[in-house]
C-alpha positions, 0 to 999 in steps of 0.5 A, spaced: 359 436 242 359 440 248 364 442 251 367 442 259 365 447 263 372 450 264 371 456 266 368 460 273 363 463 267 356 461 269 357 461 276 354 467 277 348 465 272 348 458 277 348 463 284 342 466 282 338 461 281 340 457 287 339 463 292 332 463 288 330 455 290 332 458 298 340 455 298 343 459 304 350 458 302 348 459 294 356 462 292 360 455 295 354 451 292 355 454 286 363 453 285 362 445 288 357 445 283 360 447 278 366 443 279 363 437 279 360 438 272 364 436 266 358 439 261 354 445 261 348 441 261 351 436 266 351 443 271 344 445 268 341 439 270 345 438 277 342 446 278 336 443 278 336 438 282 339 441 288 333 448 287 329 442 287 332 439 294 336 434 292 341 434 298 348 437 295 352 431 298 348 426 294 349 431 288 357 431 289 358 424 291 362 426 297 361 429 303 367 433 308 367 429 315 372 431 320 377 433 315 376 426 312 372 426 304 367 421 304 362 417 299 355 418 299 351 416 294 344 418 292 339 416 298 343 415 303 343 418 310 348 424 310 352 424 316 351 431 320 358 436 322 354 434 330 357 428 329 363 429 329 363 430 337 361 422 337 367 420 332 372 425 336 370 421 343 371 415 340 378 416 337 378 418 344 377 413 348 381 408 342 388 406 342 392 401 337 389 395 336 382 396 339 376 394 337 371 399 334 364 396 332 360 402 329 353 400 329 347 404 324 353 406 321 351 409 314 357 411 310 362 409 316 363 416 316 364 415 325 369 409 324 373 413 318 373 418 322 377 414 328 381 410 324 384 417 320 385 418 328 387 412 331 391 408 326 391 400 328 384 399 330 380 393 328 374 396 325 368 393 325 361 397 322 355 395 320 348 397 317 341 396 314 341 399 308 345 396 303 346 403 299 350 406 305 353 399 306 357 400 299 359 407 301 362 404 306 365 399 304 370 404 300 370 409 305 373 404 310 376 400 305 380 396 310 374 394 316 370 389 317 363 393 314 357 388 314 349 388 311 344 387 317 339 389 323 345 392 328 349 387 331 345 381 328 351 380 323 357 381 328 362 375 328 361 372 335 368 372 335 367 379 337 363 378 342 366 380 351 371 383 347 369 391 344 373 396 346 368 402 343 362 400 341 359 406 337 352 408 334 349 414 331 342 410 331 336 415 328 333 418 334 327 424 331 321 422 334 315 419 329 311 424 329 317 430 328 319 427 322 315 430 317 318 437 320 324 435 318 327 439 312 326 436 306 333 434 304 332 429 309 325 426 309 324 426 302 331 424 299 334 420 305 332 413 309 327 414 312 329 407 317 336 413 318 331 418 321 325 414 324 326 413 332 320 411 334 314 414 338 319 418 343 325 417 339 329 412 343 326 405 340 333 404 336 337 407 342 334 401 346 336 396 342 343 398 341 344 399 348 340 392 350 346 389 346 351 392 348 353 388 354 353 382 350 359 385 346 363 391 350 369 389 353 370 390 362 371 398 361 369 397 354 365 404 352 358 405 349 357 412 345 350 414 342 348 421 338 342 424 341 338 430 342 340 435 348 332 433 351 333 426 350 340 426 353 338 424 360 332 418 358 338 415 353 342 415 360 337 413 363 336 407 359 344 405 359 344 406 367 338 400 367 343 396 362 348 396 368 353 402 364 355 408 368 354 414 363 355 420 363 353 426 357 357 431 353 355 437 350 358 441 344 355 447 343 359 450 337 356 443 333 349 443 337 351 436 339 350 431 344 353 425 346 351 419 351 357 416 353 357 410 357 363 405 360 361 397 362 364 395 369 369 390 370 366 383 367 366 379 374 372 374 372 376 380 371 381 383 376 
């Protein structure tokens, strides 16, 4: 019977061969790695699945998102440090008893992220994919997490009356994709990273929706490129929504942030 990998002994061994796959950050990969194993030939095996591309995060089972640990499981979207841009102008822009919707939520790292900011928010989020719904599920054990395309599968109860409305819908041109690197083309949805022929399909549609649900001075908040910023503005002005866009340049990040008017029976 082999025994449990209890020592930093074949660490070294395991930095070695993950420098050779090309992992840049080899020594901090190799200590998650060897800490997750509970056998040498569990280690051996999950070296050569990350040499091989597998995202670590799906390795480990988690990922560190602003300052939050979060499930993941193979073959889901792996939220990006960029987005915590998004998660932090929404905790922001939220309150105690606010309603939250995340749309295209994958793992709900966003609205984990807001609800660990801002307790007492009524969060709502939904997705797709049934694998990153799970995820979520258990990464927000307390919201409402659905199953479907959008917001196809919100309540009408919530309909006029969403506080931030939040989405970090894909938005890598269709033609970019196969330049994208590995770890993300081959191993996560492509549904989560396909934005269309100018990368913007998804993002119209969450922005064609969102009057339906947004409160008067409700906000709208999409992750987006710095190049294609100005269009999603655009898209959200046409929709009848004041935006405005917000860069952070420590993560590379840019969000469009948009505010609902008044609805016409409001003071």
């Amino acid at each position: 019977m082999e025994t449990l990998v209890s020592t930093p002994s074949a660490v070294p061994d395991v930095v070695g061969r993950l420098r050779a796959a090309g992992c840049v950050f080899a020594e901090d990969e190799a200590r998650l790695l060897h800490d997750a194993a509970r056998t040498p030939a569990e280690l051996d095996a999950l070296v050569d699945r990350r040499a091989a591309g597998e995202p670590l995060e799906h390795l480990l089972g988690w990922v560190e998102f602003a300052g939050l640990r979060l499930a993941v499981e193979a073959g889901v979207f792996v939220p990006r440090r960029r987005t915590e841009l998004l998660a932090r102008e929404a905790a922001a822009l939220a309150a105690p008893g606010s309603a939250v919707v995340e749309l295209c939520c994958g793992v709900c790292a966003v609205g984990a992220a807001v609800a660990a900011a801002v307790p007492g928010i009524d969060l709502h989020a939904a997705d797709i994919d049934p694998v990153a719904v799970r995820c979520a599920r258990r990464n927000v054990p307390r919201a409402h997490v659905y199953e479907g395309d959008l917001d196809a599968p919100l309540p009408v109860s919530l309909r006029g009356r969403v506080d931030v409305l939040v989405a970090n819908a894909p938005y890598v041109p269709t033609e970019a994709v196969g330049m994208m690197p590995p770890e993300a083309r081959l191993h996560e949805p492509l549904v989560a990273l396909d934005g269309g022929a100018d990368g913007l399909d998804v993002q119209r549609r969450v922005i064609a929706a969102a009057p339906l649900w947004l409160a008067g001075g409700g906000h709208l908040l999409i992750e987006t490129s710095g190049a294609q910023s100005p269009h999603t503005a655009a898209v959200m002005e046409a929709a009848g929504l004041h935006a405005q866009v917000v860069r952070d340049e420590e993560r590379d990040a840019t969000a469009v942030i948009a505010t609902r008017p008044p609805r016409t029976s409001e003071p």
